[in-house]
C-alpha positions as CSV (number, residue, x, y, z in Angstrom):
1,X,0.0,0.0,0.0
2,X,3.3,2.7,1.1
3,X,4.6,1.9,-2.4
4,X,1.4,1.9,-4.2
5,X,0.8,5.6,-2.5
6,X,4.1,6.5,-3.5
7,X,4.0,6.2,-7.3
8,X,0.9,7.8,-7.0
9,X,2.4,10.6,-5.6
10,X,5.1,11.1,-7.6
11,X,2.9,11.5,-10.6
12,X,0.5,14.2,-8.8
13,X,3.8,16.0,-7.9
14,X,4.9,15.8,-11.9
15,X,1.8,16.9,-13.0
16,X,1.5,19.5,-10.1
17,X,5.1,20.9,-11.5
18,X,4.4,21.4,-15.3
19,X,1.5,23.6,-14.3
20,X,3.6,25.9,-11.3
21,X,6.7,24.9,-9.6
22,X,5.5,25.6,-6.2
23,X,2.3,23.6,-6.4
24,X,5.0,20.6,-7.7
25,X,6.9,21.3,-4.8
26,X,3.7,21.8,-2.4
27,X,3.0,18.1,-3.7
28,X,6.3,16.8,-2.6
29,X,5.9,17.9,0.8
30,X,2.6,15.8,1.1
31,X,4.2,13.1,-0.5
32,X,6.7,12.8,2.2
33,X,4.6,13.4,5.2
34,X,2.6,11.0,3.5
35,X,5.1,8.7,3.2
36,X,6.4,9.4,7.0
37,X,3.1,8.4,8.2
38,X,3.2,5.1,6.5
39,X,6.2,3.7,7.8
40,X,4.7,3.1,11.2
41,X,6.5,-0.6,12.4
42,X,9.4,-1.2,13.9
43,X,10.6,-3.3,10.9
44,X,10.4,-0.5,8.2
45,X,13.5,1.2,6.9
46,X,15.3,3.5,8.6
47,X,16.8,4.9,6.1
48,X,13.7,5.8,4.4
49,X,13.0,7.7,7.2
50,X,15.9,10.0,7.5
51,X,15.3,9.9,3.8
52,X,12.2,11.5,3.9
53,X,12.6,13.8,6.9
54,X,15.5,14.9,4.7
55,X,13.1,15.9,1.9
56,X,11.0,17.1,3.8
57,X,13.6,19.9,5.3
58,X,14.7,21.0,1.9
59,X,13.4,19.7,-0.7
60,X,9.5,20.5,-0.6
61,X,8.0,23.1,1.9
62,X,11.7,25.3,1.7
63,X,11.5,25.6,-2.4
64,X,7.7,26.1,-2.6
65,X,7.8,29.0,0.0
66,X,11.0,30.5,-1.8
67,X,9.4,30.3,-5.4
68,X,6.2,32.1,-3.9
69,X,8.1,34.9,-2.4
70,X,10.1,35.5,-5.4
71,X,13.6,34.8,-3.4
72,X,17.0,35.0,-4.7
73,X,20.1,34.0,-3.2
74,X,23.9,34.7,-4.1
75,X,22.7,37.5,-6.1
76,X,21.6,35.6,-8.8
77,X,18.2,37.1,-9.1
78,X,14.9,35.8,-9.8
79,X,15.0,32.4,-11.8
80,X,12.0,31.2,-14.8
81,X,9.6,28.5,-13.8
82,X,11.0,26.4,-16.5
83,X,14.4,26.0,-14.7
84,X,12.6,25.4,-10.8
85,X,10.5,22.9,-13.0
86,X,13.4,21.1,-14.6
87,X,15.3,21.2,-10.9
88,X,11.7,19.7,-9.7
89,X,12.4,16.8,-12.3
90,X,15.8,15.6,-11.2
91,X,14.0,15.5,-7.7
92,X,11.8,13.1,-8.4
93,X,13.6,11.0,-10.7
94,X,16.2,11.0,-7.7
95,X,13.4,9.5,-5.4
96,X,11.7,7.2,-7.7
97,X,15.3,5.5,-8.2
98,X,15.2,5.1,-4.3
99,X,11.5,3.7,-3.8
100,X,12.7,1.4,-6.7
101,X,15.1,-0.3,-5.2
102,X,12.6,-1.4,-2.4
103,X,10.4,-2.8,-4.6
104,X,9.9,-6.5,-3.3
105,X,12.3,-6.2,-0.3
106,X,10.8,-8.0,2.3
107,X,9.5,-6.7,5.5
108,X,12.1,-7.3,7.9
109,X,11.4,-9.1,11.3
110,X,12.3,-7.8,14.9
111,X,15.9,-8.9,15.5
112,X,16.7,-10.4,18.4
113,X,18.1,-8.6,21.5
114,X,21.7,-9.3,22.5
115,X,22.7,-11.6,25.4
116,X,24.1,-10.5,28.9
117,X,27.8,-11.4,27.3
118,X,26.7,-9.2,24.0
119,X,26.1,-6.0,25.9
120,X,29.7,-6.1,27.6
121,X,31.4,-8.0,29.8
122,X,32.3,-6.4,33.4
123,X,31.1,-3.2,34.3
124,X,34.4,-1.1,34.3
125,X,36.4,-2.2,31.2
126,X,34.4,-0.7,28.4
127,X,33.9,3.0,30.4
128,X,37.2,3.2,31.1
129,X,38.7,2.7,27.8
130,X,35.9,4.8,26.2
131,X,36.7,7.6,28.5
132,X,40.4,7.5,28.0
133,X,40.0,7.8,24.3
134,X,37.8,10.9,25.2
135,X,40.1,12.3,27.1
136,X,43.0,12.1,24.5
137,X,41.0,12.9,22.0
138,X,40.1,16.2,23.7
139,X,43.6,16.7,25.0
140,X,44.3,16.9,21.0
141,X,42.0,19.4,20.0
142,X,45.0,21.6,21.9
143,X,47.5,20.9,19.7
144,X,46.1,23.4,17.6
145,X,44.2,25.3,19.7
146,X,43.4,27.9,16.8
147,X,41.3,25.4,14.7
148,X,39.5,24.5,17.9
149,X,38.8,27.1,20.1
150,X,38.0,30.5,17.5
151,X,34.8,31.1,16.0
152,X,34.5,29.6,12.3
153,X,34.7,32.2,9.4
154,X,38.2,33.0,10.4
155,X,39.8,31.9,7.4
156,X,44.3,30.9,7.5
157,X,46.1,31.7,4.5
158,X,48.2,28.4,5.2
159,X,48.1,26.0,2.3
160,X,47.8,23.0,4.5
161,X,44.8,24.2,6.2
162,X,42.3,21.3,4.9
163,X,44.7,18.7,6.2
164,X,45.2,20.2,9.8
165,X,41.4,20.7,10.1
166,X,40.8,17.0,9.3
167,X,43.5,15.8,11.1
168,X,43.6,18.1,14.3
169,X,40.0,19.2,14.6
170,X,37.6,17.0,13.0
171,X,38.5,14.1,13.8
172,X,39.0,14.5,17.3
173,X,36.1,16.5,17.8
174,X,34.4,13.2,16.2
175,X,35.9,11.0,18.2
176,X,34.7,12.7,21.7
177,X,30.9,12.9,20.0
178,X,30.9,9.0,19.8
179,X,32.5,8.5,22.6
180,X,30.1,10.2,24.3
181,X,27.5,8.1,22.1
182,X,28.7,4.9,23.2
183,X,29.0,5.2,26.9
184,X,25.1,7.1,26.5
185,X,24.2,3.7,24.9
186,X,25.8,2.1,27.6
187,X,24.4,3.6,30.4
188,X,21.1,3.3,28.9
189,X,22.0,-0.7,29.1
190,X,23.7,-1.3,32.4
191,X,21.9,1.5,34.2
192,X,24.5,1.3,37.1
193,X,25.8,4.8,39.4
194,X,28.8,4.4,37.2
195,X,27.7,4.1,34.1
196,X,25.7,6.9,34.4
197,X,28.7,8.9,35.7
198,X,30.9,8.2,32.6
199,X,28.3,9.4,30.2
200,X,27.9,12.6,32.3
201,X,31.7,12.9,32.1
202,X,31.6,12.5,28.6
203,X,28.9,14.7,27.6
204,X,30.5,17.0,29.5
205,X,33.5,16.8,27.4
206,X,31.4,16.5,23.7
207,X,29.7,20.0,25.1
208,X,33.0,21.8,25.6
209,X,34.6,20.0,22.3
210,X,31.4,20.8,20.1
211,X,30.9,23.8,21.0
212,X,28.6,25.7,17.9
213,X,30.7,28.9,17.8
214,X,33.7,26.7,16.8
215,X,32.7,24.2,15.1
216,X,30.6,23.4,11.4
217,X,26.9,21.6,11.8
218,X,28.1,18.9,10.0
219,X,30.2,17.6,12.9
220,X,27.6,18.3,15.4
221,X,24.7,16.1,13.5
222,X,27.1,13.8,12.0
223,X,28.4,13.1,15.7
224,X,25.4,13.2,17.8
225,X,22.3,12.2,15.6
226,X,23.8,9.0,15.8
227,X,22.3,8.0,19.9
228,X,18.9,9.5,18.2
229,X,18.8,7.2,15.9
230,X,19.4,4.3,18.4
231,X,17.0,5.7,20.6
232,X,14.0,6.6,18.9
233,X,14.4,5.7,15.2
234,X,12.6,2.2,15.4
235,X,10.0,3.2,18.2
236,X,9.5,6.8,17.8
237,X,9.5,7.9,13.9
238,X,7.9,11.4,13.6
239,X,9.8,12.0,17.0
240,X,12.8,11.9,15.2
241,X,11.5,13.6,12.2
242,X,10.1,16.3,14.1
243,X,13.3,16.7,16.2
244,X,15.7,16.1,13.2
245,X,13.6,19.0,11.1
246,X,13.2,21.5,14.3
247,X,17.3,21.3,14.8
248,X,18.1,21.6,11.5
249,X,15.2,24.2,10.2
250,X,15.0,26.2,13.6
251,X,17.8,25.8,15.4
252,X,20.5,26.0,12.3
253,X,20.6,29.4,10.9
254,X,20.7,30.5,14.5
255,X,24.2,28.4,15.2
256,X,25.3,29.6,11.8
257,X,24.6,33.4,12.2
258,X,26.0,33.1,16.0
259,X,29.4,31.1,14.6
260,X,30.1,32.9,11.6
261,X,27.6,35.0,9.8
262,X,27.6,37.9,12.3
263,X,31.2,38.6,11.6
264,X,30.7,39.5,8.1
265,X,26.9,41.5,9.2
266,X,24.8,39.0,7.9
267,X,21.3,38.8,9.6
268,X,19.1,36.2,11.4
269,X,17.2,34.4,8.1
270,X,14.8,32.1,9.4
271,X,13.3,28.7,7.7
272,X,12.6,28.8,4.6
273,X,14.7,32.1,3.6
274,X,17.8,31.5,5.1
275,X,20.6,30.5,2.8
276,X,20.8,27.1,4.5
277,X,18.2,25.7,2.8
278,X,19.1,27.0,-1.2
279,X,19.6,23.5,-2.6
280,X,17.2,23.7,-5.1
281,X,17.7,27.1,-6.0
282,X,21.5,26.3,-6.5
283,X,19.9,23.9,-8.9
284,X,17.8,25.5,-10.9
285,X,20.2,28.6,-11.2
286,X,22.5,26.1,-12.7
287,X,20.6,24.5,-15.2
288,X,19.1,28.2,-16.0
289,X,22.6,30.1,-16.1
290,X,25.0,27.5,-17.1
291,X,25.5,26.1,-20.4
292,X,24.5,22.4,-20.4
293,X,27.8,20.6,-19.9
294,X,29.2,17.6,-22.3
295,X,27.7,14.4,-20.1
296,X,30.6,13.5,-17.8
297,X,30.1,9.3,-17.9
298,X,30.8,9.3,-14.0
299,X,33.5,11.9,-13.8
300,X,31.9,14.2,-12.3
301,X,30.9,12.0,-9.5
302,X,34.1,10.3,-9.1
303,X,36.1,13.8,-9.1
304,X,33.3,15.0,-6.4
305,X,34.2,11.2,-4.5
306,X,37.9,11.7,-4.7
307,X,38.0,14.3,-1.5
308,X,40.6,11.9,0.0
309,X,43.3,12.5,-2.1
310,X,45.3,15.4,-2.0
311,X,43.9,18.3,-4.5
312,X,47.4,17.6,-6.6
313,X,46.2,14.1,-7.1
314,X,41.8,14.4,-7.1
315,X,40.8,12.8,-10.3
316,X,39.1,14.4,-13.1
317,X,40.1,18.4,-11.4
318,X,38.1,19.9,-14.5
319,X,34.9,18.4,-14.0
320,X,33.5,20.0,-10.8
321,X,30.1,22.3,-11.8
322,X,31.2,24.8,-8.7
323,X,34.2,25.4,-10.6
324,X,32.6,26.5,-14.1
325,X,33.2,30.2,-15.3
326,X,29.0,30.5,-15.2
327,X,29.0,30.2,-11.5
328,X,31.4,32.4,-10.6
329,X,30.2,35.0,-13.3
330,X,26.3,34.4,-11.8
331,X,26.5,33.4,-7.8
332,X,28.4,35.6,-5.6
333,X,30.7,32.7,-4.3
334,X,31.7,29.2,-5.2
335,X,31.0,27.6,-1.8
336,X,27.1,26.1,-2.6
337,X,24.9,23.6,-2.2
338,X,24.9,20.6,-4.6
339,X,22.5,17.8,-4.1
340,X,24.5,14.4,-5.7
341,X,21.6,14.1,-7.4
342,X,22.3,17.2,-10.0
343,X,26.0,16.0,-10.2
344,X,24.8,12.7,-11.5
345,X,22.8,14.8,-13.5
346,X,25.7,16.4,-15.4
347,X,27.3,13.2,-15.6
348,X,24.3,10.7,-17.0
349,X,21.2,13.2,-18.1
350,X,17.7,12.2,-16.4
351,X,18.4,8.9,-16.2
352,X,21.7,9.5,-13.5
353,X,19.3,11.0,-10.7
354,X,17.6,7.6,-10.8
355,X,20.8,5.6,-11.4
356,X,22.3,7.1,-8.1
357,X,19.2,7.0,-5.8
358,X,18.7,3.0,-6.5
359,X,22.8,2.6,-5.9
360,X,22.1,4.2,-2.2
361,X,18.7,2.9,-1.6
362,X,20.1,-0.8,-2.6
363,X,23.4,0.3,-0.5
364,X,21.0,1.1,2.3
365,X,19.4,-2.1,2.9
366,X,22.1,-3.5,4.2
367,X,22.7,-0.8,6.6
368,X,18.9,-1.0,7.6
369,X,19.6,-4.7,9.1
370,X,21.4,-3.5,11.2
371,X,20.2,-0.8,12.9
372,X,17.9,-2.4,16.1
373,X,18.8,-0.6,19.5
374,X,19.0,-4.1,21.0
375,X,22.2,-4.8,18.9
376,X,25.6,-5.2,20.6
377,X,27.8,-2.0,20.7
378,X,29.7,-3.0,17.9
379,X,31.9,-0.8,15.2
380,X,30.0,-2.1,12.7
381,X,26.5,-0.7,14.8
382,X,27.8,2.4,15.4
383,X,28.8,2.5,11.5
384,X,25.7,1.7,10.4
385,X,24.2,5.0,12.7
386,X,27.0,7.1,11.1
387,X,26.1,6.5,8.0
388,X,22.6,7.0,8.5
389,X,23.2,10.3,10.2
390,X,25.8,11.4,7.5
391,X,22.9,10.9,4.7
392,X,21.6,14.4,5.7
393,X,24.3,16.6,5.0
394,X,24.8,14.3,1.9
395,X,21.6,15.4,0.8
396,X,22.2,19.0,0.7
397,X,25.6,18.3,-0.5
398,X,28.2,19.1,-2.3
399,X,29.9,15.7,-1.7
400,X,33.7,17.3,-1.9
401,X,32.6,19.1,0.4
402,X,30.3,16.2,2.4
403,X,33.1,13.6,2.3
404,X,35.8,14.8,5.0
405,X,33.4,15.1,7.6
406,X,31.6,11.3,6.7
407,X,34.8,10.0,6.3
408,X,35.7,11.5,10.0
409,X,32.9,9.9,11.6
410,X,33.0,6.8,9.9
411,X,36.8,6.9,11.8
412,X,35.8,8.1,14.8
413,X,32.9,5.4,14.7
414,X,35.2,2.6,14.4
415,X,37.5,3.8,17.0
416,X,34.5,3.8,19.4
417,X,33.1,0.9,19.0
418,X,36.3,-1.3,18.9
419,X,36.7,-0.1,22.7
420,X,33.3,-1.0,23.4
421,X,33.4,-4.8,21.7
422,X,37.1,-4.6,23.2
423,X,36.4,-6.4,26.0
424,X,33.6,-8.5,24.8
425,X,34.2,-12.1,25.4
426,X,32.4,-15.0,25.2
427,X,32.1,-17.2,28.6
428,X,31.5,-20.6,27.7
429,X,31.1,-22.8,31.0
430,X,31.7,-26.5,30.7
431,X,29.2,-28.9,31.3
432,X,29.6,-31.1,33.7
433,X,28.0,-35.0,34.1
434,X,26.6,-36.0,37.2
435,X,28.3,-38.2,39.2
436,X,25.5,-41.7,38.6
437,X,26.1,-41.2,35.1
438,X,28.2,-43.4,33.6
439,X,30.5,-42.1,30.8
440,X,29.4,-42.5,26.8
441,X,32.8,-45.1,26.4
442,X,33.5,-46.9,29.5
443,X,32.2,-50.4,28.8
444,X,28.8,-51.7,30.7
445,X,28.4,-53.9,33.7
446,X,27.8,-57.5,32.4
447,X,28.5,-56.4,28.6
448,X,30.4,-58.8,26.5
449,X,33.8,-57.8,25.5
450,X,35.9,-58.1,22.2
């Protein structure tokens, strides 16, 4: 019936667009909180969830309100309806590629919960390895105390500035955030005095590590959406929607004009005006201001994918759509939003939207097994939640500029959940026969011999 509903509203949001944009986006929006709505069990995907609540934030209700108001960002001016209807398109091709790769996927039953020996053995081992790693972690963050401890939008001429940030800031920071995650999770398990004392401790140090003045958004949801997830994601669904869209649609341009955009006199823009939320306006001033590019066959999504190499060594330099002349000569910077989707766009016409949301729908399933809050602590768990969480900045994109912080987490992620399964044995206890019963090979009483 969810799927059925879906197609159907897919086609009412098409329709909806070739008439007006904004009644094409006002369809999305229903479409989603539709879709929300219908994925009510504990068995349904997670990630369709996120997925949705993503839309839902910028995708839908954001665009509509913006088209209706006549808004411009980046000094482009005001677009045509042709090019918000063609940015509308890539949309939806994007999520019928992603409902199409859970067509016939079989609802998923309850896992089981973990055993005593599965949630960790002893009551001290785990806390205090997970603390320790917090601790140095955070001792690190003063190594260079200038990437760590001043407001963002302070920018250093030094050429190795991407490196350190990743290396001396971002990770670290990470590292303290799950951490912090992990003991929560554990706390929430053993519900001992000190259990519950560690994960003070620890949120005490995420707090002071994470603080928003210093440090990007991405860090912050990448590192703690994570424990919502676990907590909430297969009990509580519009709980997390709710919270994940009031944090993000409320509570972000207020972080970003308190940690950088006051310093250049930029004022409080609230949802659905502030720049945060230009995706689709990036979009369609793209398609509407750009010439259409030569189809890239991939490249532009493996030079976007290559953020791990060094920028001497990124793969395909020429084929990033922030770097053509059009941009700079229409926006009035270079640092935008870029949903994957439009990239895939460049690279594969209408068909790569669809082509990359069934890849990461298909990629998802897996992940979707193994998110169930009564799994052990594992790295692979707290993966799968990193993942999940790191989907919503993907979203907005652009990846180059998505992948450090992903790749961080996924790190830090790993890190903290090896200490927690560090300990983790398995106790096997030997049975043993009683005493009146004779052993399987000694011969019988009376029996015959060879």
């Amino acid at each position: 019936m969810r799927t059925l509903t879906f197609w159907f509203g897919i086609a009412s949001a098409l329709l909806c667009g070739l008439v007006d944009p904004v009644w094409g986006y006002a369809a999305v929006f229903v479409l989603a909180a539709v879709q929300l709505s219908m994925l009510g069990g504990t068995s349904d995907s997670v990630f369709l969830l996120i997925h949705y609540t993503v839309v839902l934030i910028y995708f839908s209700l954001a665009p509509a309100m913006q088209i209706a108001a006549d808004v411009d960002f980046w000094e482009v001016g005001i677009l045509g309806s042709a090019a918000h209807t063609q940015a509308l398109v890539l949309l939806l091709l994007y999520m019928a590629g992603v409902e199409a790769a859970r067509l016939g996927m079989p609802v998923q039953p309850p896992a089981r919960g973990p055993r005593d020996a599965d949630r960790g053995v002893g009551v001290a081992h785990p806390f205090l390895l997970l603390l320790s790693c917090s601790l140095a972690a955070f001792a690190a963050l003063f190594i260079r105390p200038d990437l760590n401890f001043v407001a963002r939008g302070v920018v250093s001429d030094d050429d190795s500035m991407p490196i350190d940030f990743i290396v001396y800031s971002m990770i670290p920071k990470l590292v303290v955030l799950m951490c912090f995650v992990a003991l929560a999770i554990h706390a929430v398990r053993q519900r001992t005095l000190w259990a519950w004392c560690a994960a003070g401790l620890a949120f005490a140090l995420a707090a002071l590590a994470a603080n928003p003045v210093n440090t990007a958004r991405q860090i912050i949801l990448i590192g703690l959406l994570p424990l919502l997830i676990h907590a909430i994601a297969r009990s509580h669904r519009w709980t997390l929607a709710a919270v994940v869209f009031g944090a993000i649609a409320g509570l972000g341009p207020v972080l970003n004009l308190i940690s950088r955009d006051a310093m250049w006199g930029a004022g409080l823009e609230s949802f659905p005006f502030s720049q945060d939320f230009d995706a689709m306006f990036v979009i369609a001033g793209l398609l509407e201001r750009a010439p259409s590019p030569d189809a890239g066959f991939g490249r532009y999504l493996l030079s976007a994918l290559s953020f791990f190499l060094p920028r001497d060594l990124k793969m395909f330099p020429g084929y990033d759509p922030l770097g053509w002349s059009a941009v700079a000569a229409n926006f009035s910077q270079s640092n935008l939003s870029l949903p994957p989707f439009a990239t895939a766009y460049f690279d594969f016409g209408l068909l790569g939207p669809a082509m990359l949301g069934f890849a990461i729908s298909a990629g998802f399933r897996s992940v979707d097994r193994i998110v169930d809050p009564r799994r052990a602590l594992t790295a692979t768990y707290l993966c799968a939640l990193v993942m999940l969480a790191a989907y919503v900045p993907f979203m907005r994109g652009p990846i180059l500029g998505w992948g450090p912080f992903a790749a961080s987490g996924l790190i830090a992620a790993l890190v903290a959940g090896g200490l927690s399964s560090w300990v983790r044995r398995t106790v096997r206890v030997p049975v043993q026969r009683p005493h009146h019963e004779p052993a399987l090979d000694a011969p019988r009483l009376g029996a015959p011999t060879a």
